[in-house]
N, C-alpha and C positions, 0 to 999 in steps of 0.2 A: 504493500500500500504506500502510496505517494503524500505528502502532507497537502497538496493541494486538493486531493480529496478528501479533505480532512474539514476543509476551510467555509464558512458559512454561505456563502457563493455555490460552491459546490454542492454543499447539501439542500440548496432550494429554500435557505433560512433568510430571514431579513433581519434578525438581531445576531448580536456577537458574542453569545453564548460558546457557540462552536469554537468561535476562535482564542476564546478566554482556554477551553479545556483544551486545545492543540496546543498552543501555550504551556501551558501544566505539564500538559504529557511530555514535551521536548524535552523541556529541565529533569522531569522525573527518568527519563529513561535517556538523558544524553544524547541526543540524537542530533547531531551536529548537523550530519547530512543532511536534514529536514530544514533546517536553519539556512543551509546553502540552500537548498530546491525557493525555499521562500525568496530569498535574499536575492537569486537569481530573475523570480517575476514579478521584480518591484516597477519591472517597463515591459510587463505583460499589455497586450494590445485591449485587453479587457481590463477596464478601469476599475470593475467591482472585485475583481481578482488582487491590482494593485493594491488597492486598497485594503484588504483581506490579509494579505501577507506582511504589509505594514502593521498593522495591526497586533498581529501573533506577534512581529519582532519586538515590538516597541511594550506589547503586556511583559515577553520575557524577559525585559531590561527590568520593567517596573518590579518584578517579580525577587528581581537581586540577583538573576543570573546573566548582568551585562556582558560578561567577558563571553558570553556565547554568539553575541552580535555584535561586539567590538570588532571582529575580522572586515566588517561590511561598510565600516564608517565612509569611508568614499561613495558609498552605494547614498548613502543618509545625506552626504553634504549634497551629490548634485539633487536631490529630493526636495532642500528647502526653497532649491531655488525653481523649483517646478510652477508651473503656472494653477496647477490645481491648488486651491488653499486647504482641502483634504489633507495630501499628500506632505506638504508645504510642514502644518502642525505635527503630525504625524511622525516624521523626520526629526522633527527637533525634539519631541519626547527620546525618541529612539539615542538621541547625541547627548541630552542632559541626562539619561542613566548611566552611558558610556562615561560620563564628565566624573561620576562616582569612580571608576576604576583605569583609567586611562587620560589625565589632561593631556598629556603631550599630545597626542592626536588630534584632539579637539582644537586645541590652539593651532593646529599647521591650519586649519577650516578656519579661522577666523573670518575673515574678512566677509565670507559665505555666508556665517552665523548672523554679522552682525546688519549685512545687508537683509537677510530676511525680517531681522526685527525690526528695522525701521518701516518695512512695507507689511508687516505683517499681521495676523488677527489676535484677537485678545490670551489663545493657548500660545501661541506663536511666542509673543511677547514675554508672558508668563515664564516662558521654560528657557526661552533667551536669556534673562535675566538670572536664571538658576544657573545657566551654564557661565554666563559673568561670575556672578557671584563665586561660584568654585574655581575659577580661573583665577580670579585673583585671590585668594587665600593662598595663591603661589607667591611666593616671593621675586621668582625669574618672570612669570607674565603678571603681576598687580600695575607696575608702572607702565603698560600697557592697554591693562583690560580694566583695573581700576577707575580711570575717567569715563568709560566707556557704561562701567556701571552707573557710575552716577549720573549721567546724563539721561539714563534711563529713569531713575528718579527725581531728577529734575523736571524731567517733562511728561508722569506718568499723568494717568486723572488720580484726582485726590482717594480713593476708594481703593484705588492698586497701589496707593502708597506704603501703608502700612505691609502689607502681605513682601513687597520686594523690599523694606528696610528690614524686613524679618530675617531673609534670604541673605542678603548683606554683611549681616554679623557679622562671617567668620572671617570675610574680606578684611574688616577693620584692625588698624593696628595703629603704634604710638604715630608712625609716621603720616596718617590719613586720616586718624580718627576725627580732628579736629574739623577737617572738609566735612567728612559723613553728618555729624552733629551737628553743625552747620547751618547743614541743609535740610537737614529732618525739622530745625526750629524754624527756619525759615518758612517751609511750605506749612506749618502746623495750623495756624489761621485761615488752611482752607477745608480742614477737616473738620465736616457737620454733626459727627456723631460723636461722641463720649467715647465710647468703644474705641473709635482708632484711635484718638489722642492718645489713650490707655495705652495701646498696644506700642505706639511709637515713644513714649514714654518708658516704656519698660526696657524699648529696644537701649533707649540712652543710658539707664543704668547701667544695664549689661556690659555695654560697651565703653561705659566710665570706670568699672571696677576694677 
């Protein structure tokens, strides 16, 4: 049996059930080769297939099995820059679990990443910023991807602010901290609710102590 008979597409399904338990099964039984057959019809001519197989790769990153789709990472960069915005978010899920177990790779795709998030939709963004944010907790790429983060915080809506200065933390350090903080009191007057202030509040102790 093929994984692509495996895939919600294939079984005549319209939820992603299938592909959540293809998913499951790779990691549980190693099945690498299933991992390539996927990876290989990510430019299947059927788009609901593409879509499918992204899918499985990107649950089995979430799942804590990255290093099984890290081989594919070039497959993932030219993906964000795809014209479907499917595939586009999809991909950069797939690049931000990778981000967990491999930066280096991630950082040779910059420039890809960070073009997608400027054009790109609200998961888009979301997981662009998670991959900043793990980059620069590097020391060799912060003075690179650190402005890069905060600029994403400087011009987020006030609602995704709190959630990407969460992300943020581990970026921070004696040498930046004082930008980060900065900027979280600067934009603080444009947040409506109690709850984020809270939340951006809490983030500045953390990052004071």
């Amino acid at each position: 049996m093929k994984a692509l008979d495996l895939i919600s597409t294939s079984l005549n399904r319209r939820d992603d059930k299938p592909n959540q338990e293809l998913a499951d099964e790779i990691i549980r039984s190693d099945r690498s080769d299933w991992v390539k057959e996927l990876a290989e019809n990510l430019h299947n001519k059927d788009k609901n297939i593409r879509s499918d197989c992204l899918k499985v790769l990107y649950e089995i990153g979430e799942r804590g099995a990255a290093k099984m789709i890290e081989p594919y990472v070039t497959e993932f960069g030219k993906l964000i820059e795809d014209k479907n915005n499917r595939l586009v978010w999809g991909a950069m899920i797939a690049l931000d679990t990778i981000a967990c177990v491999n930066k280096k790779i991630i950082y040779a795709i910059l420039p890809s990443i960070v073009g997608a998030i400027d054009k790109g939709s609200v998961i888009t963004i979301d997981h662009g910023v998670s991959i900043l944010a793990k980059l620069s907790a590097v020391s060799e790429y912060s003075v690179t991807t650190f402005p890069l983060l905060m600029e994403q915080l400087r011009k987020c809506p006030p609602k995704q602010l709190p959630q990407y200065a969460e992300k943020a933390e581990t970026a921070v350090n004696q040498a930046n901290k004082k930008t980060f903080i900065g900027l979280l009191e600067q934009r603080m007057n444009e947040l409506d609710k109690d709850s984020q202030k809270k939340r951006i509040e809490k983030v500045v102790r953390k990052v004071n102590k």
